[in-house]
PyMOL CGO cylinders between C-alpha atoms (Angstrom):
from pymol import cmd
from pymol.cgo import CYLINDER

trace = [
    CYLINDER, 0.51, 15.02, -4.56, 2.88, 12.85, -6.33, 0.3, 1, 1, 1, 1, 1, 1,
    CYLINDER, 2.88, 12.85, -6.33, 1.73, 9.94, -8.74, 0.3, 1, 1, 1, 1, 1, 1,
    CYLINDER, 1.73, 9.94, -8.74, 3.07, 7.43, -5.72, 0.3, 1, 1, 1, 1, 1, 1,
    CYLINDER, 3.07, 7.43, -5.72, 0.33, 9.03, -3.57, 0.3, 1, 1, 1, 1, 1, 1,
    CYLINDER, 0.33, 9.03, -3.57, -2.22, 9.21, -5.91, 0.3, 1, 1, 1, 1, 1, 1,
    CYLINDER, -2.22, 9.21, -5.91, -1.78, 5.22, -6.56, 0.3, 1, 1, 1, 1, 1, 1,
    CYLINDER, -1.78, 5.22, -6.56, -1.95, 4.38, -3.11, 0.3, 1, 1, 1, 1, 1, 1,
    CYLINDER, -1.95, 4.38, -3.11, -4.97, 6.76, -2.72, 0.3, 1, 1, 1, 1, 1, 1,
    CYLINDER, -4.97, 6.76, -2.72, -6.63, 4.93, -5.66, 0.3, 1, 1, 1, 1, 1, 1,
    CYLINDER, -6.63, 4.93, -5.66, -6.30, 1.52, -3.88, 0.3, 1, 1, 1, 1, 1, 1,
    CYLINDER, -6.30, 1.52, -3.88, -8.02, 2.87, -0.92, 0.3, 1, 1, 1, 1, 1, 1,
    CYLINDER, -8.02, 2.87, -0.92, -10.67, 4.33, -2.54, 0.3, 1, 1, 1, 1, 1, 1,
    CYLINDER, -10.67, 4.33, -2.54, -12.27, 1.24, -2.90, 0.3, 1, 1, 1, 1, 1, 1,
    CYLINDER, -12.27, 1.24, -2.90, -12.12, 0.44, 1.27, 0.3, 1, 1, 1, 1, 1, 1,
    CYLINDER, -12.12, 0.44, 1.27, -15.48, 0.70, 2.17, 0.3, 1, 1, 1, 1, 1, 1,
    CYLINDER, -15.48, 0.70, 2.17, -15.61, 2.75, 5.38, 0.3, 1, 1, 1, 1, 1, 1,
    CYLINDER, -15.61, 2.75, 5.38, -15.32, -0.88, 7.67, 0.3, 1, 1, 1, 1, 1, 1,
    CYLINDER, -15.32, -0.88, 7.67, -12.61, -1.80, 5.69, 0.3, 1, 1, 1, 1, 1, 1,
    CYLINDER, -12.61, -1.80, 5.69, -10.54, 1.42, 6.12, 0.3, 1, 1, 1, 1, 1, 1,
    CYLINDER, -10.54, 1.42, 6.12, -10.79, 0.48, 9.62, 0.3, 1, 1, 1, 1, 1, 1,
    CYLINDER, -10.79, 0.48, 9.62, -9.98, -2.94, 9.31, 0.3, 1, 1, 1, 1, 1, 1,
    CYLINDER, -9.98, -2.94, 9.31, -6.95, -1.30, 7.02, 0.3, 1, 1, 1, 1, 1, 1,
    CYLINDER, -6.95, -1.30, 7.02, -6.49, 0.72, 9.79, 0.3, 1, 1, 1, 1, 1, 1,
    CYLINDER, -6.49, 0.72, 9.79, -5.83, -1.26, 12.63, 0.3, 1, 1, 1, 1, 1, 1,
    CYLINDER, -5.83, -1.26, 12.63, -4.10, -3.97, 10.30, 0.3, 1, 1, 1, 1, 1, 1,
    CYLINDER, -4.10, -3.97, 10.30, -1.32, -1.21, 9.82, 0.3, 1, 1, 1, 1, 1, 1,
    CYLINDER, -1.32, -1.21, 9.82, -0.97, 0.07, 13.11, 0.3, 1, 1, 1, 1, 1, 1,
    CYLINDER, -0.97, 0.07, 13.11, -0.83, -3.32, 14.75, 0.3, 1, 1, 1, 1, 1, 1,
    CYLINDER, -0.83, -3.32, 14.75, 0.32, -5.85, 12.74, 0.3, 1, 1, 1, 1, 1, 1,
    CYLINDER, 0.32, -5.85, 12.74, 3.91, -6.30, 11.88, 0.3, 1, 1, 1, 1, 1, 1,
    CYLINDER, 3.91, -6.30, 11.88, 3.41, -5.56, 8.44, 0.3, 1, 1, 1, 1, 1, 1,
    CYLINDER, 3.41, -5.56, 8.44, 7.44, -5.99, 7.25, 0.3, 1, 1, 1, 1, 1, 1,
    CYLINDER, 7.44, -5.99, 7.25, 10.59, -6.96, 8.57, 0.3, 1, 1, 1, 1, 1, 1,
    CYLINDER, 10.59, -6.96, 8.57, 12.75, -4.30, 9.78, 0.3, 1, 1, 1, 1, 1, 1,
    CYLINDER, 12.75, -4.30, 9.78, 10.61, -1.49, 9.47, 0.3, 1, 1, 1, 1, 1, 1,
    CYLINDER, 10.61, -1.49, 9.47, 8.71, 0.44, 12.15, 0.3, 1, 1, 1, 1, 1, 1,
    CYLINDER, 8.71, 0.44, 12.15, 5.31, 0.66, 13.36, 0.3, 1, 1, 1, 1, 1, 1,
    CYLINDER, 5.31, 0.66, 13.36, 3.05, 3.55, 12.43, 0.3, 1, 1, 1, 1, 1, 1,
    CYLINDER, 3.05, 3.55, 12.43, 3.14, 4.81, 16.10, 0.3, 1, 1, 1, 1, 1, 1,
    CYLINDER, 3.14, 4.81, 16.10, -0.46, 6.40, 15.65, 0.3, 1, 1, 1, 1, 1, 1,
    CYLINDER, -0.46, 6.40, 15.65, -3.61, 6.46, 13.70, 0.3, 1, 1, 1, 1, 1, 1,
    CYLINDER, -3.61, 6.46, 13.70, -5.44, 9.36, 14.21, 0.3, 1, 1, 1, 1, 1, 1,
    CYLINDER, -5.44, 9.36, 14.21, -5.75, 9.80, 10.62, 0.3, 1, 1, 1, 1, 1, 1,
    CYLINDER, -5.75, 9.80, 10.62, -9.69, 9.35, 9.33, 0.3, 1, 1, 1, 1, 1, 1,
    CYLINDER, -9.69, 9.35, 9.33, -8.85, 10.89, 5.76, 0.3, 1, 1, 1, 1, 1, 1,
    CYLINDER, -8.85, 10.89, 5.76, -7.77, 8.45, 2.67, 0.3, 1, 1, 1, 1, 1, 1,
    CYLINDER, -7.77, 8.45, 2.67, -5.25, 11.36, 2.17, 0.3, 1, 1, 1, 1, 1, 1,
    CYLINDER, -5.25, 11.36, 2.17, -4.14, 11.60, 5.04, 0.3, 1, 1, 1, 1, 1, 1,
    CYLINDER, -4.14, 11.60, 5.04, -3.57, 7.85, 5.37, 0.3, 1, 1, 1, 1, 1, 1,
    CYLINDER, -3.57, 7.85, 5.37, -1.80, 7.70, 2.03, 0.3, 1, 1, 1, 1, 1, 1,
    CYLINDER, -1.80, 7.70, 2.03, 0.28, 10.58, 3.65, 0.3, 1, 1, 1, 1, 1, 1,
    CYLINDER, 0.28, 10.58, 3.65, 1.55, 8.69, 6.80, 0.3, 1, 1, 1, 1, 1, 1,
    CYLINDER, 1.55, 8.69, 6.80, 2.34, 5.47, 4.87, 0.3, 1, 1, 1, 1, 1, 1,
    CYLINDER, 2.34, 5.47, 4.87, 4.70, 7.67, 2.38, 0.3, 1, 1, 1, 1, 1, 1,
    CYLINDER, 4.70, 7.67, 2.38, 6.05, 9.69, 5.21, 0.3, 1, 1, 1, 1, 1, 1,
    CYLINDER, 6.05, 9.69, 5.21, 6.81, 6.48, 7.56, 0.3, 1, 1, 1, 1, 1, 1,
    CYLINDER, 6.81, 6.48, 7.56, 7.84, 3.85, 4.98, 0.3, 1, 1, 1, 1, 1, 1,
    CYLINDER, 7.84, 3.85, 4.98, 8.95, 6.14, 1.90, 0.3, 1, 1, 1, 1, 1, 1,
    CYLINDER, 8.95, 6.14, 1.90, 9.39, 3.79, -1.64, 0.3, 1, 1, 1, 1, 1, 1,
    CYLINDER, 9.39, 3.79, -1.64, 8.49, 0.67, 0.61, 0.3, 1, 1, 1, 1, 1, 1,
    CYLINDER, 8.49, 0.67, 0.61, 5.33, 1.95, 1.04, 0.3, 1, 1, 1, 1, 1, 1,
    CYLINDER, 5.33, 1.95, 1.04, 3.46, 0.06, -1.75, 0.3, 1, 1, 1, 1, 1, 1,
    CYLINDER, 3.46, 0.06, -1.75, 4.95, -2.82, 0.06, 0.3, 1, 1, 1, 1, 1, 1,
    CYLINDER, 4.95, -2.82, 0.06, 3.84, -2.23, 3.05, 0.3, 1, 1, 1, 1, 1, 1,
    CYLINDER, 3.84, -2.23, 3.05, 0.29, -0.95, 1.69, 0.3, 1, 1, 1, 1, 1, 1,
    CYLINDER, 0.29, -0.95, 1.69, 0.09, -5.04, -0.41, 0.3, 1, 1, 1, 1, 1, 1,
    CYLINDER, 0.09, -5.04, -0.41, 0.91, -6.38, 2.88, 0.3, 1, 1, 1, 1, 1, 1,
    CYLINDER, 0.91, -6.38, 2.88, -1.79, -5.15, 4.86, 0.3, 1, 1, 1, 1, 1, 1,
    CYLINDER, -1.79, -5.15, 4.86, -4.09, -6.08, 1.92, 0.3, 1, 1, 1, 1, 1, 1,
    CYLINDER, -4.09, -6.08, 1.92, -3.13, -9.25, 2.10, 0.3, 1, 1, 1, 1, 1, 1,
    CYLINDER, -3.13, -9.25, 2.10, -3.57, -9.83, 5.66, 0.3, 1, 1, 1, 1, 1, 1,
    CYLINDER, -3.57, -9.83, 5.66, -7.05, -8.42, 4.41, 0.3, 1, 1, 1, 1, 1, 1,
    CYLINDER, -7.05, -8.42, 4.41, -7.35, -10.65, 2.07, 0.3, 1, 1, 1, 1, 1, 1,
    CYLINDER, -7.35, -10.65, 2.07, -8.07, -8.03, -0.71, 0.3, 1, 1, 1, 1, 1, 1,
    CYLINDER, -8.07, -8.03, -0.71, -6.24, -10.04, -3.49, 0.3, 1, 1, 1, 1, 1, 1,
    CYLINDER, -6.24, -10.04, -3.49, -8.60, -7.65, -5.44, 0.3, 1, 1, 1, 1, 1, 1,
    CYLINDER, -8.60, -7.65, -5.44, -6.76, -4.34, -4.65, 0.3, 1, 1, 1, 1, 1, 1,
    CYLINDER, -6.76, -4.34, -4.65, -3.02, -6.30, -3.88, 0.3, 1, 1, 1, 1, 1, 1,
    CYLINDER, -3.02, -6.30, -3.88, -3.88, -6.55, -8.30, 0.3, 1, 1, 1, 1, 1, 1,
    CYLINDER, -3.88, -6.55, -8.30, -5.45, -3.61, -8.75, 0.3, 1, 1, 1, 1, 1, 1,
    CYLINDER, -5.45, -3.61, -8.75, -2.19, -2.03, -7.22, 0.3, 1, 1, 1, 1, 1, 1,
    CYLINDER, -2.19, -2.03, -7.22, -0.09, -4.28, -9.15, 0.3, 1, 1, 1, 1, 1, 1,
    CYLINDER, -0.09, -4.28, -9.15, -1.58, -2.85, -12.31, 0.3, 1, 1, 1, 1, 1, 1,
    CYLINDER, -1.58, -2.85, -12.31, -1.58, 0.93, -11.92, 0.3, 1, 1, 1, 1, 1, 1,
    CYLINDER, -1.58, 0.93, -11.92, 1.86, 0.61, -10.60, 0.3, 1, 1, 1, 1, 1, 1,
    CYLINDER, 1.86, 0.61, -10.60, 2.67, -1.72, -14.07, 0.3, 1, 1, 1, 1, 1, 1,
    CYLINDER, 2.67, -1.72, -14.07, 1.24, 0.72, -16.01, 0.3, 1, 1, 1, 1, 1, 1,
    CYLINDER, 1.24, 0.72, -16.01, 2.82, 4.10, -13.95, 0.3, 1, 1, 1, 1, 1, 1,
    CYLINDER, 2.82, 4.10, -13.95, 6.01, 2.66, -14.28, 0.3, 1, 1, 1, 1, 1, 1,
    CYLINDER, 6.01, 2.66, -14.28, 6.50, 1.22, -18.22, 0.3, 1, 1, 1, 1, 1, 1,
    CYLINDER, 6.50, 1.22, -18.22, 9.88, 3.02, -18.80, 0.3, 1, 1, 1, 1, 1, 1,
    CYLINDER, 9.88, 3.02, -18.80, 10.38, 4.05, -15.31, 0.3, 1, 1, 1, 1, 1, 1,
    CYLINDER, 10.38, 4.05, -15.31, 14.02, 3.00, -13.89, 0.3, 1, 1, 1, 1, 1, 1,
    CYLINDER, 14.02, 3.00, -13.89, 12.15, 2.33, -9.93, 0.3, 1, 1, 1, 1, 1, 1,
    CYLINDER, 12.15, 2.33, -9.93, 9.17, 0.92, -11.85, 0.3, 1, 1, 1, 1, 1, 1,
    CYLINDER, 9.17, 0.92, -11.85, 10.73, -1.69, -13.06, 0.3, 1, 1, 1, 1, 1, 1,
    CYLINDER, 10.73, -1.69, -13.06, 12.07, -2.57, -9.28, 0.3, 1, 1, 1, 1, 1, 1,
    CYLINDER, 12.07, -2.57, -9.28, 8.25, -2.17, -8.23, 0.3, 1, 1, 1, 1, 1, 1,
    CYLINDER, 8.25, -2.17, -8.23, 7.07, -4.40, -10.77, 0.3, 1, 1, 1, 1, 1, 1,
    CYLINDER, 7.07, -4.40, -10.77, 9.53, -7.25, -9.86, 0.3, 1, 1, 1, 1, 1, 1,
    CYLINDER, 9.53, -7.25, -9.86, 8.62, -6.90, -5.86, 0.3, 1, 1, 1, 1, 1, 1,
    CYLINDER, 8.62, -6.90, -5.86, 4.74, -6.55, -7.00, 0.3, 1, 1, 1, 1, 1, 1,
    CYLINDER, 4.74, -6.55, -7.00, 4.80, -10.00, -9.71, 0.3, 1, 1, 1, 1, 1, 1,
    CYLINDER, 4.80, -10.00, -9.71, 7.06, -11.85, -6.50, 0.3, 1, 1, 1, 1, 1, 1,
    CYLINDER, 7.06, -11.85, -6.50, 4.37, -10.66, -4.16, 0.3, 1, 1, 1, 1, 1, 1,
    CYLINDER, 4.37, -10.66, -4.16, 1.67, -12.09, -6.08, 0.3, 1, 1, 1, 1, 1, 1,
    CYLINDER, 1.67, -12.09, -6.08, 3.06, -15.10, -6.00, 0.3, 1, 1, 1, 1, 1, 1,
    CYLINDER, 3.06, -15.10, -6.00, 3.25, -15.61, -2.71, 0.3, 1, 1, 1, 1, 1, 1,
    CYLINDER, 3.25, -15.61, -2.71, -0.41, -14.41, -2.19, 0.3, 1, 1, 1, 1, 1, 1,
]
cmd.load_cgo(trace, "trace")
């Protein structure tokens, strides 16, 4: 598992099992970001497993796409929780610093 799917699978982690659901369903049916395709299914119960299919589908864009559906949430909790591991992951890190931009702008929209 790469460090990209172990911060995602952090974030979740802290879904309660409702809110996976609600995570769920806000993934699979909400346009989540411009330009980029639906997750056609979600037969997926596992965290893993989830983390898995948002990597697969959206590759780098996933965190993206996973702050989205935490905003539509309303999770500002975990959209900063996210914000920080990938901050700290990436200190140093060429794509990091990318991340970091597109996480602080995100924020700031929230």
């Amino acid at each position: 598992m790469t460090s990209l799917h172990e911060n995602l699978l952090e974030t979740l982690k802290d879904l309660s099992d409702d809110d996976l659901e609600k995570f769920k369903h806000v993934l699979l049916y909400s346009k989540v970001k411009e330009g980029l395709p639906r997750i056609p299914s979600m037969e997926v119960s596992d965290r893993v497993q989830i983390v898995e299919l948002i990597v697969k589908t959206y590759g780098q864009q996933c965190v993206e796409v996973t702050m989205e559906v935490f905003k539509k949430m309303n999770r500002r909790d975990l959209l900063q929780k996210l914000s920080d591991i990938i901050s700290a992951e990436s200190k140093g890190k060429l794509w990091g610093f990318g991340m970091k931009r597109v996480v602080c702008l995100f924020l700031s929209f929230s």
